[in-house]
DOBAMI-557724 format. One line per field, with one value per residue (C-alpha): residue in one letter; x, y, z; residue number from 1. Coordinates in steps of 0.2 Angstrom, whole numbers, plus 5000, padded with zeros to 4 digits. Each point is the difference from the previous one (the first is absolute). Example, Ala and Ser with C-alpha at 12.3 -4.5 7.8 and 13.67 -1.06 7.14 Angstrom:
# residues 2
type	(a s) .
px	(5062 5006) .
py	(4978 5017) .
pz	(5039 4997) .
seq	(1 2) .
***
This chain:
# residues 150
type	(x x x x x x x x x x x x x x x x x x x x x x x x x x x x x x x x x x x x x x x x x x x x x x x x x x x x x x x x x x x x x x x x x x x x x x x x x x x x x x x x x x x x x x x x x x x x x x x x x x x x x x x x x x x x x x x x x x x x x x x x x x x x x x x x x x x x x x x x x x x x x x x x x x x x x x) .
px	(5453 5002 4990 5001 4983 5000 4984 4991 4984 4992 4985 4990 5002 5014 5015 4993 4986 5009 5013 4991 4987 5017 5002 4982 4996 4982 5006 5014 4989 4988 5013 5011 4994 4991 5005 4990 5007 5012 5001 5013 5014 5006 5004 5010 4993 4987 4995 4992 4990 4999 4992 5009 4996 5017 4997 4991 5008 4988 5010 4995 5015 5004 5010 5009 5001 5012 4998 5021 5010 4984 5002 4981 4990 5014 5007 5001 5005 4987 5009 4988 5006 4984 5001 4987 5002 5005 4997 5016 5005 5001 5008 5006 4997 4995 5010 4983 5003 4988 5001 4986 4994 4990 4989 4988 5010 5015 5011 5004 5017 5003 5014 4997 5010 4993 5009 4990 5003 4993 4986 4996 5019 4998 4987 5011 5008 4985 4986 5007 5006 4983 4990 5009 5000 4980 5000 5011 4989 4984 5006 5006 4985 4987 5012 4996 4984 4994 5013 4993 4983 4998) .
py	(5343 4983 4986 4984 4989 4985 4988 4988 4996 4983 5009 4987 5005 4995 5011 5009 5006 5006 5008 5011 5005 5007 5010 5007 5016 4995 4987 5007 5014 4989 4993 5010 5008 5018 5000 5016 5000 4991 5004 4991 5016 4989 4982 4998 5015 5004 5015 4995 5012 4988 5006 4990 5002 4996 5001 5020 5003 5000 5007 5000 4992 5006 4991 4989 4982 4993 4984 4992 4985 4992 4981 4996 4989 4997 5014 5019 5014 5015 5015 5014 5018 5008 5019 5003 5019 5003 4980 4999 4987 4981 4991 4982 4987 4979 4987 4989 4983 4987 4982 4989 4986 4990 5006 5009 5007 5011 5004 5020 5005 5015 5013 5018 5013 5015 5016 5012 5020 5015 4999 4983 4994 5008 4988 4985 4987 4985 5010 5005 4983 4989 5013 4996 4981 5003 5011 4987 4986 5007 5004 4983 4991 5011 4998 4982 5001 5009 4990 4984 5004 4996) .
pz	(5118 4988 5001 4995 4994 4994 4996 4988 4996 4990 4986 4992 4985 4984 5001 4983 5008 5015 4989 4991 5016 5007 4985 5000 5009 5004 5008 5012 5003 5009 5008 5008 5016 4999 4982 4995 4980 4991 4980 4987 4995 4987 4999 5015 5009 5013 5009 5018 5013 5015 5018 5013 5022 5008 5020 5003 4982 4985 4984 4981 4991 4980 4991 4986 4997 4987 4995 4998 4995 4992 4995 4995 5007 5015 5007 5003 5011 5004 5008 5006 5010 5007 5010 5015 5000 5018 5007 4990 4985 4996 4987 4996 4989 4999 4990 4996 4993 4994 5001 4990 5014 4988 4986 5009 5016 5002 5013 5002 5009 5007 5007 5004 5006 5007 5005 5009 5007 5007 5012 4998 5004 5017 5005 5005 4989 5007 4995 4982 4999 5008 4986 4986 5003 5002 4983 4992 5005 4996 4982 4996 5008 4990 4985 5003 5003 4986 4986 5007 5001 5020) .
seq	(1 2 3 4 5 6 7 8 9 10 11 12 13 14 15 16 17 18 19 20 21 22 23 24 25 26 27 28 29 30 31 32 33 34 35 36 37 38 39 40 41 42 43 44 45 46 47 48 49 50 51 52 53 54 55 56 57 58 59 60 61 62 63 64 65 66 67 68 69 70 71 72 73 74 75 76 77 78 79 80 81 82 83 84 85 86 87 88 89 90 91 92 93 94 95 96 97 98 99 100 101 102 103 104 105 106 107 108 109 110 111 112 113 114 115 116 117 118 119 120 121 122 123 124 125 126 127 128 129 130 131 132 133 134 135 136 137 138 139 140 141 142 143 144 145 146 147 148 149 150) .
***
């Protein structure tokens, strides 16, 4: 099951800033939802344990981020694949693009696509899709709360 996500999100804070807080594993950490560990492999590497609920399904995810097509401090693409034991697997990736708005504001852009399977495909294509639009949202908006100071 694919999904499409698309968003964007205004962090008060120069596109620097932002740019290297999307590099920085504390930060993500914190910011993606039920993030348990997330630790640097190498430069453009991560390993990621994230415990996600989706509808009566509550899996732990293990996976790998890559970090790809990186064209500091305006764009990148992160690409993760995660396995949830029987719940089944997810993997996708975002194309993330900054936009400086002003010294002191920039605008983040997002796309995500998702692919999901195994238990948690079998709970209906609004559920899947209504979570990860929640996920998504919450990342970006804590990403933005924490690299802005809010």
């Amino acid at each position: 099951m694919a999904l499409v996500i698309e968003g964007e999100e205004k962090i008060a804070a120069p596109i620097g800033v932002v740019w290297k807080a999307l590099n920085d594993p504390a930060v993500l950490k914190e910011s993606i939802p039920g993030c348990e560990s997330l630790e640097m492999t190498s430069p453009t590497e991560m390993a990621a344990k994230v415990v996600l609920k989706i509808g009566p399904i509550k899996a732990t995810f293990t996976g790998e981020v890559t970090l790809k097509n990186l064209k500091p401090p305006h764009s990148y693409t992160i690409v993760g694949e995660g396995k949830g034991g029987i719940a089944g697997f997810a993997k996708g990736g975002a194309d993330v693009t900054l936009t400086e708005d002003g010294p002191d504001a920039t605008i983040l852009k997002y796309e995500a696509k998702a692919d999901v399977g195994g238990k948690i495909a079998q709970l209906g294509s609004r559920l899947i899709t209504s979570t990860s639009k929640k996920l998504a949202g919450q990342f970006f908006s804590t990403f933005g709360e924490k690299v802005g100071g809010a």
